[in-house]
N, C-alpha and C positions, 0 to 999 in steps of 0.2 A: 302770515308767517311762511317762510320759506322751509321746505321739505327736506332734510337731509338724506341721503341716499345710504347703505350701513354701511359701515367700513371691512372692506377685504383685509381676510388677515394677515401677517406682517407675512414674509419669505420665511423670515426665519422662523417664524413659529410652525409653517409646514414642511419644513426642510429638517426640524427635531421631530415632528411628529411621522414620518416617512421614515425615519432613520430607526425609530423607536418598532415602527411595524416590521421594518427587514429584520433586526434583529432579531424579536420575535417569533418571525419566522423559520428560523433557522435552528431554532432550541425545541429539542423535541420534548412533546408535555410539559409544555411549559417550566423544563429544569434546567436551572445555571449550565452551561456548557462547561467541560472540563478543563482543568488548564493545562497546555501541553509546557511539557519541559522537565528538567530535572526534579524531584520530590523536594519537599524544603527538612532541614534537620529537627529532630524532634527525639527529646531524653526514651532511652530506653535501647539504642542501639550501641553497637562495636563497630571497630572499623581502623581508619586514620588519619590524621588531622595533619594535611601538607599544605604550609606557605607557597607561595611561587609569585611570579613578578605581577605586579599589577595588570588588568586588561587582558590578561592570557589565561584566565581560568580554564575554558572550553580546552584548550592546546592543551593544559597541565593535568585536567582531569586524564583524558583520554590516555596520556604518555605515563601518568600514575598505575592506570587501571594494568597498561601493557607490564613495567614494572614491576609491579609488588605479582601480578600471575604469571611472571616469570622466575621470583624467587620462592615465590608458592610451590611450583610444579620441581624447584630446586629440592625442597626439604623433604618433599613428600616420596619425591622417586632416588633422591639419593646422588643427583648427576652434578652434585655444585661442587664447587674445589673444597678440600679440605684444610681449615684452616687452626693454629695450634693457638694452645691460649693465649701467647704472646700476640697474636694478631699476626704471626707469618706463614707464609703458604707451606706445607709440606713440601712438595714438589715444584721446583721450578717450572717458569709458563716456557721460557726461552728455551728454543730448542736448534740446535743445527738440522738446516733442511740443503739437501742434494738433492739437484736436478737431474733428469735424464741426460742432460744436453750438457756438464759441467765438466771442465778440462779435468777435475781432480778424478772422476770415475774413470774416465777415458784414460787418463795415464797407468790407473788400478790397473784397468785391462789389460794394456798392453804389457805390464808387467807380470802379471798372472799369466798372457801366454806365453810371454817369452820364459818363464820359469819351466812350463809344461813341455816347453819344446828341448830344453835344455835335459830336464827329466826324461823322457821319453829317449833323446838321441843317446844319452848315461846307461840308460837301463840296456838299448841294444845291444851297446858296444859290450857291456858285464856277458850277456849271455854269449854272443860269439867265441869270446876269451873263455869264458866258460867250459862252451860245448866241447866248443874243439873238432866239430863234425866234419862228413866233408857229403856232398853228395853227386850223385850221379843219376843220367838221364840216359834210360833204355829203351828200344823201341821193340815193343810185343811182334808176336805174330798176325794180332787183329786190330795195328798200327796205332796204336793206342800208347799215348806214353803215360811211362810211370817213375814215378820217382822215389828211389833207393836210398835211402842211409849205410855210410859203409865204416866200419873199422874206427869204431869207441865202444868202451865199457861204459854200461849205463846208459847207452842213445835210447831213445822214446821209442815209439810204437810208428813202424812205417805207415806214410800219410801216401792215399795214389790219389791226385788230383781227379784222371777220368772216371774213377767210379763216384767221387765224389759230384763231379758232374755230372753222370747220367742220374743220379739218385734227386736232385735238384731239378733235370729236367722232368722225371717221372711227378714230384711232386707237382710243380706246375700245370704239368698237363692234367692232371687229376681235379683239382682246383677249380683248370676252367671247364671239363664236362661236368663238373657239381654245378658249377654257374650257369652254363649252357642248359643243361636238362632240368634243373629244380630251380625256379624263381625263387625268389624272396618273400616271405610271407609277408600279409601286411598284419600290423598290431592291429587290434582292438580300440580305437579312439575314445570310444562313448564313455568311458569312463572316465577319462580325462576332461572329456567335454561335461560333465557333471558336478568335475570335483569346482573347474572353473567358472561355471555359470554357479554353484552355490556361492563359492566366493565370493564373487561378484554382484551377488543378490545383499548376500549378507556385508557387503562392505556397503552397496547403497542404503543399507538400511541403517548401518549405524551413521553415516551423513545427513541422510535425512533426521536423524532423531538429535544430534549436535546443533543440525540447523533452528531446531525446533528449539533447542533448549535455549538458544542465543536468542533467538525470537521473544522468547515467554519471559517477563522481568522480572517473576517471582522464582524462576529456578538457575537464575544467576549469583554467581557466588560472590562477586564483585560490582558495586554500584556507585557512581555517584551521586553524590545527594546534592542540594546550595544551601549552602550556610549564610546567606544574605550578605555578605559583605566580600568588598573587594578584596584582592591579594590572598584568599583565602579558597581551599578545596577540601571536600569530605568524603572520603571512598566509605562507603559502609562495605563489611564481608559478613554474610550469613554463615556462621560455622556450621560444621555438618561433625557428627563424632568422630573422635581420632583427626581431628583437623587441628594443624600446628596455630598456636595464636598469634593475634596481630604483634603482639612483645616479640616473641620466638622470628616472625618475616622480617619485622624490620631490625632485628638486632642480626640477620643474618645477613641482607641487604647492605647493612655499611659496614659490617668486618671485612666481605668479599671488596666491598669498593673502595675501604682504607689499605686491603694488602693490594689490589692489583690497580689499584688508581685507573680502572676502566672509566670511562664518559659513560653515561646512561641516561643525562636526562640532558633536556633543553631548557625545559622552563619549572622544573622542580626544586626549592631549594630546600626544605625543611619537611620531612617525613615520622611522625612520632605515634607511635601507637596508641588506639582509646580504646580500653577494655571497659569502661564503664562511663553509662551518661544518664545523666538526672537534672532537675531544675535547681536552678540556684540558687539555693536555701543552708543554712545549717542542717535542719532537721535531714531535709532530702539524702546531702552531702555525706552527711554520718551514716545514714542508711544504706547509702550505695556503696561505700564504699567497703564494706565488712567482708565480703570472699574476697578483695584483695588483698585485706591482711589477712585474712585465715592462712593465704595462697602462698602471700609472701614473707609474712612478720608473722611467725608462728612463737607461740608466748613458751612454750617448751623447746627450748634450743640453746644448745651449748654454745654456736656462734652467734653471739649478737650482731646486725648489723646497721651501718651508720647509714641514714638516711635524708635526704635534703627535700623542699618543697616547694616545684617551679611554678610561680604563678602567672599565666598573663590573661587577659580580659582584652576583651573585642566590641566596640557594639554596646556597650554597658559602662555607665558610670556613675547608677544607684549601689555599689556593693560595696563594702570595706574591706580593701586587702587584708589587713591583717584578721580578719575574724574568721575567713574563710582559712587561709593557712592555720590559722588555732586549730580551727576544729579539724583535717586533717592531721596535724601533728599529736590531737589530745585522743584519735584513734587509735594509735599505734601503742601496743603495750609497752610492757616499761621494758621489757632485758633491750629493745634496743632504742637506740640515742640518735641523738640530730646530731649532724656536721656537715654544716656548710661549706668547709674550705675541699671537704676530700669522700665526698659519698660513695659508701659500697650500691646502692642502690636511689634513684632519684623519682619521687610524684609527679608525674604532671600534672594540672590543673588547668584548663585552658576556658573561659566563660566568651560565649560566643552568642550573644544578644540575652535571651531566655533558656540556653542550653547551657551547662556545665559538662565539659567535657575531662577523662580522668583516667589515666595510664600510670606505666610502671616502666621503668627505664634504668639502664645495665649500662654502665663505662658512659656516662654521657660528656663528660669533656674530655675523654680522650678520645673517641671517635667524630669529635669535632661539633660538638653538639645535635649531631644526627642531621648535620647539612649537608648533604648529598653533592653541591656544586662544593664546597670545603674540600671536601674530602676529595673530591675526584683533581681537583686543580694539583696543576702540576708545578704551580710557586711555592 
């Protein structure tokens, strides 16, 4: 019988088992390495739920984030236009602007001095006719002239040029022995140099602690999350007390950009506020949703108002439309009513794989369904 020699093992069998040891090696105590990149969505947060074009996520979060913390830092400090309930600006933006260099200021001028010159030669001419003076020039005994007023009632007080002159050069001369014999004291600097180095202490300090806070992901006020699906971006905002809500930015966000049709975005089309997120259940649904209507649908109120409910689904196609809008519409007490053709007030509903996401929304087809490129185009 012939001896078989044992068989070396395949390539690829040592090529998975090398691959398997680097890895290994690289995971400290043996634990899953972490995964970098945005957080994935999960019930329990606020925020906003913005569409944008396909494949441009990254682009759309980052120009969201710039965005909504620029209408943020709008409401909180007071610096955005103010706009009336019609939707139109108080104040017009359009303004006539004049240059230093523009023929209309230059002609102003020139007629302004030709006016002053015209005044001025007027006014002479009054006082002469006026006076009626006449004067005369005498030579003293200490060669000195002086000059006389002679023969009017009511002439002024005689003026003599050379006393008036030596009194001028006394001053002068006086002036410069003060300059000449007592120098200039010099200030005190240190205290300036104090007030400016604390300054300066204190302003790098509050940079460094901005840098710090931009650094640290848990003390940002602004985040994006991934919502797993294409075409789709999730800004979460951590409220802090007294902080305006996501309803309140973005309802202020497209009245500014339906009165002044400013451009704002590139690749943002659809911005709509999520005040509440839960799993996609009836039970869940009914639960989360109750300080909305405490908030909004208060059962003691004289005005009732009409309310509609937007549904869309992402990612999910175990759910029944209509059971989920039931049970939203079977929350809402009775004074007020559904109407679909003309809502004082509109739900969003938006289910994005295992997340149900659920907002509150103000003039939603007249501000163009809260589509940001809508509204801003100028067709």
């Amino acid at each position: 019988k012939k001896k078989t020699a044992p068989r070396s093992p395949s390539p690829t069998m040592a090529t998975g088992d090398q691959s398997k040891k680097r890895k290994q090696r690289y995971l400290p105590q043996n634990r899953p390495a972490k995964k970098k990149g945005a957080y994935p969505l999960k019930p329990g947060v606020q925020g906003f739920f913005i569409s944008c074009d396909g494949g441009r996520e990254f682009q759309a979060s980052h120009e969201a984030i710039n965005v909504i913390d620029s209408f943020f830092e709008e409401l909180v400090h007071g610096t955005g236009l103010k706009v009336n309930s019609c939707g139109l600006l108080e104040k017009p933006i359009n303004k006539k602007v004049t240059f230093s260099y523009s023929d209309d200021e230059d002609e102003d001028e020139d007629e302004n001095e030709g006016e002053e010159e015209d005044e001025d030669n007027n006014g002479e001419e009054k006082e002469n006719k006026g006076d009626g003076d006449k004067t005369e020039v005498s030579e003293d005994g200490n060669n000195q002239l002086v000059e006389k007023e002679v023969a009017s009632e009511g002439s002024c007080e005689v003026k003599q040029l050379a006393e008036n002159d030596t009194e001028k050069k006394e001053e002068d001369e006086g002036k410069q022995k003060k300059s000449v014999g007592e120098p200039p004291k010099k200030k005190p600097c240190t205290e300036e140099a104090k007030v400016n180095g604390n300054a300066e202490t204190s302003i790098d300090k509050l940079i460094d602690a901005e840098l710090k806070e931009l650094g640290d992901k848990s003390k940002r006020r602004f985040m994006k999350l991934d919502p797993g699906c294409n075409g789709i971006v999730f800004i979460q905002m951590k409220r802090k007390d007294g902080d305006p809500s996501p309803k309140e930015i973005a309802q202020h966000a497209m009245t500014s950009a339906a009165a002044t049709k400013k451009h704002m975005s590139r690749f943002i089309l659809r911005l709509l506020p999520i005040e509440v997120s839960c799993y996609p259940s009836e039970e869940e649904i009914s639960r989360a949703i109750k300080p909305l209507v405490e908030q909004y649908f208060p059962i003691e109120t004289d005005n009732p108002r009409k309310f509609a409910v937007l549904y869309g689904a992402r990612a999910n196609t175990g759910l029944d439309r209509m059971k989920i809008i039931n049970t939203v519409a079977k929350s809402i007490p009775a004074p007020h009513k559904v109407d679909l053709s003309n809502p004082d007030i509109s739900i969003v509903v938006e289910i994005v794989k295992t997340v149900c996401l659920i907002g509150v929304v103000e003039k939603y087809k007249e501000l163009g369904k809260y589509n940001l490129r809508q509204l801003t185009s100028t067709k």
